[in-house]
mmCIF file as gemmi writes it, N, C-alpha and C atoms, coordinates in Angstrom:
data_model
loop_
_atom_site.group_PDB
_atom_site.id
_atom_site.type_symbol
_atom_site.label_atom_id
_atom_site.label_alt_id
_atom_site.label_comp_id
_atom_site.label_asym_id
_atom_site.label_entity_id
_atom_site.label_seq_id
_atom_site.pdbx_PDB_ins_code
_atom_site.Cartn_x
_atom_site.Cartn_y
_atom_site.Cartn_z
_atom_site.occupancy
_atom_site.B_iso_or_equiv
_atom_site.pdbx_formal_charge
_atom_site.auth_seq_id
_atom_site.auth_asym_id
_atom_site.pdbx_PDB_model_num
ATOM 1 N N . UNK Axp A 1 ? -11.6 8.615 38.126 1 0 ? 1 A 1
ATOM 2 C CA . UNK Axp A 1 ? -10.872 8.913 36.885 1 0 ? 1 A 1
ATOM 3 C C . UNK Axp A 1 ? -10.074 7.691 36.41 1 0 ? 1 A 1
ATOM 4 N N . UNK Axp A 2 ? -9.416 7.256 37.041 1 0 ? 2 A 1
ATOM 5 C CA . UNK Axp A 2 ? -8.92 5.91 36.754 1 0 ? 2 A 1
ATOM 6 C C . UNK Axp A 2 ? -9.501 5.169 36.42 1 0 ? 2 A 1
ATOM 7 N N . UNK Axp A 3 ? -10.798 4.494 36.957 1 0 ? 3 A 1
ATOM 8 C CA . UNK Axp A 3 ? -11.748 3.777 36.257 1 0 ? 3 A 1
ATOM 9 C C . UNK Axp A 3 ? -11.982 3.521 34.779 1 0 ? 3 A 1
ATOM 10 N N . UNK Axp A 4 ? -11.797 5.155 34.292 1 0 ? 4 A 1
ATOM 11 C CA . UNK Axp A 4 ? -12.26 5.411 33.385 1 0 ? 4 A 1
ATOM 12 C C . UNK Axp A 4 ? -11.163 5.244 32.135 1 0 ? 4 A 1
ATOM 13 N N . UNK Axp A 5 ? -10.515 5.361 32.405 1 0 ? 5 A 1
ATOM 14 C CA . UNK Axp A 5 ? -8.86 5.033 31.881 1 0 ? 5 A 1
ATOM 15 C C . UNK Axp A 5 ? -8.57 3.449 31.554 1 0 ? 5 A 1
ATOM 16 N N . UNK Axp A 6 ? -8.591 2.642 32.605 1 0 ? 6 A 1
ATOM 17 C CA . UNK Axp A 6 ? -8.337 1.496 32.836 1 0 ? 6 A 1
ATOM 18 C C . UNK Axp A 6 ? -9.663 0.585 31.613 1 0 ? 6 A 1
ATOM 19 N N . UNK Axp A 7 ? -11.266 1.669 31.227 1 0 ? 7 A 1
ATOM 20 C CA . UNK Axp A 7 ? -12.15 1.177 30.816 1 0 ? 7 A 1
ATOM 21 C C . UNK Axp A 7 ? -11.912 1.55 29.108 1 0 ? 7 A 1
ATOM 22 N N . UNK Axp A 8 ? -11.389 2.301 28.79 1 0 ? 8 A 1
ATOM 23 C CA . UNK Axp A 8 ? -10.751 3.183 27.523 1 0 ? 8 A 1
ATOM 24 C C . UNK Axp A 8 ? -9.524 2.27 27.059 1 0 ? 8 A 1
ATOM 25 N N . UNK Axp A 9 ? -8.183 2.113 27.919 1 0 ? 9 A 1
ATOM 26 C CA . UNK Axp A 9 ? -7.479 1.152 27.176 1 0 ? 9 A 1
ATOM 27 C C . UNK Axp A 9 ? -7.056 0.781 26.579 1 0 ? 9 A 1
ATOM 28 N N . UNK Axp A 10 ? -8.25 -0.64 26.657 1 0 ? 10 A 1
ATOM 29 C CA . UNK Axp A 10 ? -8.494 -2.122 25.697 1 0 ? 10 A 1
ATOM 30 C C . UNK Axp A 10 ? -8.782 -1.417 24.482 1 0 ? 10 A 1
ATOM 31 N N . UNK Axp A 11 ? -9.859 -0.527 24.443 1 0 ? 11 A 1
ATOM 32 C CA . UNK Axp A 11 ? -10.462 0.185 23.4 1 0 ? 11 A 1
ATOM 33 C C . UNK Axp A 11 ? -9.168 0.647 22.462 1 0 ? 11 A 1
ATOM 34 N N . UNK Axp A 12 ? -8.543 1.613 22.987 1 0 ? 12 A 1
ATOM 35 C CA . UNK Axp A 12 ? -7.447 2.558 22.655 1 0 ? 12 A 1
ATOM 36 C C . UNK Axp A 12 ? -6.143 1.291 21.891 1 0 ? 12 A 1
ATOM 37 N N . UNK Axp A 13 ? -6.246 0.679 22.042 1 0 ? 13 A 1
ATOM 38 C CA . UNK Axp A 13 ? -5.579 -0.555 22.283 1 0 ? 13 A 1
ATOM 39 C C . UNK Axp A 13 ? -6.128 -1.015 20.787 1 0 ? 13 A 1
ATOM 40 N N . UNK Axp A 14 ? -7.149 -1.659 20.934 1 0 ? 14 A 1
ATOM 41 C CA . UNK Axp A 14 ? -8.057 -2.197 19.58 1 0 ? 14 A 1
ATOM 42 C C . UNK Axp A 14 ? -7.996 -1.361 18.363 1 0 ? 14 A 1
ATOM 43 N N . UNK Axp A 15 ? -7.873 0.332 18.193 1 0 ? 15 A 1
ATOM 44 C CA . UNK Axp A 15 ? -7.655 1.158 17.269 1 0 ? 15 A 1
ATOM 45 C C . UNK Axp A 15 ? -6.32 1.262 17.269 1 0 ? 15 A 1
ATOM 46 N N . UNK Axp A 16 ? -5.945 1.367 17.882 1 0 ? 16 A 1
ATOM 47 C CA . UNK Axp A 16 ? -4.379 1.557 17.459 1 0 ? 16 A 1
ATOM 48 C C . UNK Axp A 16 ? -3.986 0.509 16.039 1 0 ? 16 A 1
ATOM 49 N N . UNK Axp A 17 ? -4.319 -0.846 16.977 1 0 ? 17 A 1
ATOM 50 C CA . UNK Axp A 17 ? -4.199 -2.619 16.07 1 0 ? 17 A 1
ATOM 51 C C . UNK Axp A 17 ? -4.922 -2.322 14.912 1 0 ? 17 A 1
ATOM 52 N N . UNK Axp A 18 ? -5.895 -2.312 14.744 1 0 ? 18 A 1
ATOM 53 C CA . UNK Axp A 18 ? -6.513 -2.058 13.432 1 0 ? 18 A 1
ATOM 54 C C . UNK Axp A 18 ? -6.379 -1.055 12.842 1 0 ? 18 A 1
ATOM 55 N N . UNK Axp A 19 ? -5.88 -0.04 12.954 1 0 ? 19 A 1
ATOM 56 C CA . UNK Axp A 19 ? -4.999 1.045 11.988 1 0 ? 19 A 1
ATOM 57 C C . UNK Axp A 19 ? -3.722 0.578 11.817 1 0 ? 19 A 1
ATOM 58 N N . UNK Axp A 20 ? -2.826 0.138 12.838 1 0 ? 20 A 1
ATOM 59 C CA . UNK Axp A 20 ? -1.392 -0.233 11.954 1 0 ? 20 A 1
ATOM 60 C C . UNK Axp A 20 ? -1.577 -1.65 11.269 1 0 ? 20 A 1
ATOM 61 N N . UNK Axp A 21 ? -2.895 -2.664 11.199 1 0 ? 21 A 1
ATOM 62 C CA . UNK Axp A 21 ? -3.285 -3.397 10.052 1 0 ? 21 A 1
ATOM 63 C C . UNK Axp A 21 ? -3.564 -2.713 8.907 1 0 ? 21 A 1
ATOM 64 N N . UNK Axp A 22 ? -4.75 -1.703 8.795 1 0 ? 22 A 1
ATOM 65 C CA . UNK Axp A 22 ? -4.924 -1.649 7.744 1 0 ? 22 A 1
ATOM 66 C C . UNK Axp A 22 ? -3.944 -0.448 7.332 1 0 ? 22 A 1
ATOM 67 N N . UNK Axp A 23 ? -2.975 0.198 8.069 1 0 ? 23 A 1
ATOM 68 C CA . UNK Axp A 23 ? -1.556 0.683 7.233 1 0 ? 23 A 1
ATOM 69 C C . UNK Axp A 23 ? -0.373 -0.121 6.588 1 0 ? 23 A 1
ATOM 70 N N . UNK Axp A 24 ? -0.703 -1.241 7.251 1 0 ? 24 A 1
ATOM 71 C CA . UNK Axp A 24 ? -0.12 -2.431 6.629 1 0 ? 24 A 1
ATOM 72 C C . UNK Axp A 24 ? -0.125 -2.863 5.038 1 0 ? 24 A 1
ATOM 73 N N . UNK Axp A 25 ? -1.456 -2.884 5.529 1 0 ? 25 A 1
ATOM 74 C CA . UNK Axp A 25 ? -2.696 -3.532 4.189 1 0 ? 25 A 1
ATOM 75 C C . UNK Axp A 25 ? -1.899 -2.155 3.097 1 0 ? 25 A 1
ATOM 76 N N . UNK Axp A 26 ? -2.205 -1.192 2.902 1 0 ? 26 A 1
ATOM 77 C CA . UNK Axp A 26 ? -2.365 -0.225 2.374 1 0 ? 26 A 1
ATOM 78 C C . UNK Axp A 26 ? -0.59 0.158 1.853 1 0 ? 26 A 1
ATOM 79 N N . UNK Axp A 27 ? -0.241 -0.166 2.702 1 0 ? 27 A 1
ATOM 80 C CA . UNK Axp A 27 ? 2.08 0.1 2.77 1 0 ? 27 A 1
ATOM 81 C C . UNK Axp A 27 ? 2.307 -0.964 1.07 1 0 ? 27 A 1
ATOM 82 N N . UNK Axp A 28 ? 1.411 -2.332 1.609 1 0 ? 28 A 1
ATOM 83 C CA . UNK Axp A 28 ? 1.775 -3.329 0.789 1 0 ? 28 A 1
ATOM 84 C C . UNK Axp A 28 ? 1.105 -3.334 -0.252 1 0 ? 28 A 1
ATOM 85 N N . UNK Axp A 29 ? -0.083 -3.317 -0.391 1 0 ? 29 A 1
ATOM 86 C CA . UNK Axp A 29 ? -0.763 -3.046 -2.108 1 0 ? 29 A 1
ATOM 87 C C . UNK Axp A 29 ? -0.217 -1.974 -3.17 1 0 ? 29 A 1
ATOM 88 N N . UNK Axp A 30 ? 0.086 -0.9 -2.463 1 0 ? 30 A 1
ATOM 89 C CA . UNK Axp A 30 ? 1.118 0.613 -2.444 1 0 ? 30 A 1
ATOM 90 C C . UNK Axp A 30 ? 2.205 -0.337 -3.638 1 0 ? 30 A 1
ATOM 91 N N . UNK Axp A 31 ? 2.79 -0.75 -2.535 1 0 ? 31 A 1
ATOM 92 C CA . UNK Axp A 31 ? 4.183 -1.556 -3.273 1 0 ? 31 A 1
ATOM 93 C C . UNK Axp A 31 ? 4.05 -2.718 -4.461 1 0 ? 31 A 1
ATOM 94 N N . UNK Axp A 32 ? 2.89 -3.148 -4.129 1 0 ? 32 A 1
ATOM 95 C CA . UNK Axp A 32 ? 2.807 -3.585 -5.118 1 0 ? 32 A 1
ATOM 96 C C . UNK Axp A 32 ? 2.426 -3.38 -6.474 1 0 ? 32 A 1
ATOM 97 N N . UNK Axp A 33 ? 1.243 -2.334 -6.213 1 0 ? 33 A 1
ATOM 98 C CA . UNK Axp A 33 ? 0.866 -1.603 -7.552 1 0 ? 33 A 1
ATOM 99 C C . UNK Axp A 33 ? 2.013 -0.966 -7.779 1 0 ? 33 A 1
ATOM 100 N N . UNK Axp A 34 ? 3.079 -0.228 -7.691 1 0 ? 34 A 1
ATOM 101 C CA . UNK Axp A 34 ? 4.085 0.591 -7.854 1 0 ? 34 A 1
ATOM 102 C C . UNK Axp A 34 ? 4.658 -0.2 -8.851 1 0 ? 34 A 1
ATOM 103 N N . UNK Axp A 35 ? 5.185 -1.559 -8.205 1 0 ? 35 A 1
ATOM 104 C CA . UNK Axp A 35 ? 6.268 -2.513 -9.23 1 0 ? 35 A 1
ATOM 105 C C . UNK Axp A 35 ? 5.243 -2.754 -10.266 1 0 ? 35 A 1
ATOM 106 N N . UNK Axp A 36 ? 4.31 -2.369 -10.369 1 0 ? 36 A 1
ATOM 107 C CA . UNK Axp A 36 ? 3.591 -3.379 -11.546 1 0 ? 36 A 1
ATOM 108 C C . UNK Axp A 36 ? 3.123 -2.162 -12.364 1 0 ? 36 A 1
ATOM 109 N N . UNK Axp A 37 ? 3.273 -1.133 -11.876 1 0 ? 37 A 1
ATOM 110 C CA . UNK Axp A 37 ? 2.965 0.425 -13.173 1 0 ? 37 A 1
ATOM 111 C C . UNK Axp A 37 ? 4.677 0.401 -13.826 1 0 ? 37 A 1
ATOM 112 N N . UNK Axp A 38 ? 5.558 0.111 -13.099 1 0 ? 38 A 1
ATOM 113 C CA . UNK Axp A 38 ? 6.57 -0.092 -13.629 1 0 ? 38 A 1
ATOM 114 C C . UNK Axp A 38 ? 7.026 -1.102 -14.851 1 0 ? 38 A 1
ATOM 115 N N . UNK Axp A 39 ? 6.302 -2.234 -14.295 1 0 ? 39 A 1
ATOM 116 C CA . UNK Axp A 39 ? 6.134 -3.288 -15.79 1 0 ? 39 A 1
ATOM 117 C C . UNK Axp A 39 ? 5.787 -2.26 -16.711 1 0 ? 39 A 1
ATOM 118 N N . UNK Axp A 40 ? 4.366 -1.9 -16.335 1 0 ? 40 A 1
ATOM 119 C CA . UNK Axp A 40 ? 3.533 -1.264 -17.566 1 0 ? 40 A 1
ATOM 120 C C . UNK Axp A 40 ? 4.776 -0.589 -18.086 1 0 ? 40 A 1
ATOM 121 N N . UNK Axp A 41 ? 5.548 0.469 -17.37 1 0 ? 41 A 1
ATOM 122 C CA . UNK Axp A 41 ? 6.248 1.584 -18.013 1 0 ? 41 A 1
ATOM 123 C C . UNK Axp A 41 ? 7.413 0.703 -19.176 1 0 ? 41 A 1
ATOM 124 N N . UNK Axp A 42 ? 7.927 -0.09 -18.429 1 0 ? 42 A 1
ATOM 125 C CA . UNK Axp A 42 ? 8.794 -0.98 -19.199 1 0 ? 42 A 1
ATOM 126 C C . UNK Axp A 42 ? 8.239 -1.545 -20.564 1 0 ? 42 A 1
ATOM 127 N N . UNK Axp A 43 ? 7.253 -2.16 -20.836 1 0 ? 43 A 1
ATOM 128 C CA . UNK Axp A 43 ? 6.363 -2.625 -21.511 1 0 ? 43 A 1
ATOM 129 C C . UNK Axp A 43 ? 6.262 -1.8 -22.816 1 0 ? 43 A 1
ATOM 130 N N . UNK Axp A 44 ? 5.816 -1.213 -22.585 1 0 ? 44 A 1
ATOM 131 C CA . UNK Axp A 44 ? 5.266 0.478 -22.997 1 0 ? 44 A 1
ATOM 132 C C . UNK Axp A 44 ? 6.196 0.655 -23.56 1 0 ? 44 A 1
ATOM 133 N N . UNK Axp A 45 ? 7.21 1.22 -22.926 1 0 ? 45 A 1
ATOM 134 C CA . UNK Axp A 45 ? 8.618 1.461 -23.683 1 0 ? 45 A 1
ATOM 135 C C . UNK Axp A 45 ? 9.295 0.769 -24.402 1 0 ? 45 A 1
ATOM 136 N N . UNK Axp A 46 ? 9.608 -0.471 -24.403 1 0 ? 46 A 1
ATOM 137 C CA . UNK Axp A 46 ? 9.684 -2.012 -25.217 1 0 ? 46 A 1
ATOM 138 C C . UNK Axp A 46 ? 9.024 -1.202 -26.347 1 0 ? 46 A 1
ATOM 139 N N . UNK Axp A 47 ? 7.636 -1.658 -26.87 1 0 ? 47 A 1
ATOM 140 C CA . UNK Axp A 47 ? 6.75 -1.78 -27.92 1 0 ? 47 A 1
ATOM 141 C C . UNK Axp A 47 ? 7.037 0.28 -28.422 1 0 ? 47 A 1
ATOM 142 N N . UNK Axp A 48 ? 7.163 0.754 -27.722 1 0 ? 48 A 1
ATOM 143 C CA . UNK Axp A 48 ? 7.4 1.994 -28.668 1 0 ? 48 A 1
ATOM 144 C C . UNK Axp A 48 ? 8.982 1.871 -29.096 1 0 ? 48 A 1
ATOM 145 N N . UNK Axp A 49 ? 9.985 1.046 -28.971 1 0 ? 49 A 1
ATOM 146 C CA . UNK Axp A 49 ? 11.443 0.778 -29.378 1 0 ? 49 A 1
ATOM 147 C C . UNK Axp A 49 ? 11.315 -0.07 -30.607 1 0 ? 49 A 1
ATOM 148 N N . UNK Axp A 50 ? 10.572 -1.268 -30.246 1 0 ? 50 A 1
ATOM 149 C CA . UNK Axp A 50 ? 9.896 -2.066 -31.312 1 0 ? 50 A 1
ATOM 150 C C . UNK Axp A 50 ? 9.376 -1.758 -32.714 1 0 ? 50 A 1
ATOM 151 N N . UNK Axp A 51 ? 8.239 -0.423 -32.245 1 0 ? 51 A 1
ATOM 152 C CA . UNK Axp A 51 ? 7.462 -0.078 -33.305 1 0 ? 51 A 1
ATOM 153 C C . UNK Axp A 51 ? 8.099 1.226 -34.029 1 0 ? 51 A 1
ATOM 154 N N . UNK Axp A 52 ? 9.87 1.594 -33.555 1 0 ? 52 A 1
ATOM 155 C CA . UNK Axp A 52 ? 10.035 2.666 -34.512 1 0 ? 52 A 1
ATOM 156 C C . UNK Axp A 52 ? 11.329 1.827 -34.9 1 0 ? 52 A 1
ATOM 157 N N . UNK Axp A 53 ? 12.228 1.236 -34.563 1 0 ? 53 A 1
ATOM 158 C CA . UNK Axp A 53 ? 12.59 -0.305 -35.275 1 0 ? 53 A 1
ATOM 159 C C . UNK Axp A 53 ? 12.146 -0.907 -36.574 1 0 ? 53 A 1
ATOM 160 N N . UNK Axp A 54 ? 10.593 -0.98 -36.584 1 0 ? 54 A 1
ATOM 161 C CA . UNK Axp A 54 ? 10.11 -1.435 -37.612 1 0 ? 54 A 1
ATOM 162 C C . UNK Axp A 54 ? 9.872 -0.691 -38.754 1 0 ? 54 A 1
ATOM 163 N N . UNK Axp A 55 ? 10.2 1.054 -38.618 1 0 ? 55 A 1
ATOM 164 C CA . UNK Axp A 55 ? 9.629 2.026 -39.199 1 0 ? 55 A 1
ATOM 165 C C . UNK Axp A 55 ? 11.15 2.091 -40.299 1 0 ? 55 A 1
């Protein structure tokens, strides 16, 4: 039984690493698209202040 443990691991080991990478990956694009729908919202809101301003 141990054998078998000791052979699992490395393995167990290797998934762990490459899931909290690509939760990484995924935490940070997250954040970044977030701030940047926020431009949009800002943006957006600008040009509709703008365009009843002009009205």
């Amino acid at each position: 039984m141990t054998e078998n443990i000791t052979q699992v691991l490395p393995i167990l080991f290797m998934l762990v690493l490459v899931a909290f990478v690509i939760f990484i990956v995924f935490f940070l694009s997250g954040h970044f698209n977030r701030t940047k729908r926020i431009e949009e919202k800002l943006d957006k809101a600008l040009k509709e202040i703008a365009e009843k301003k002009e009205k």
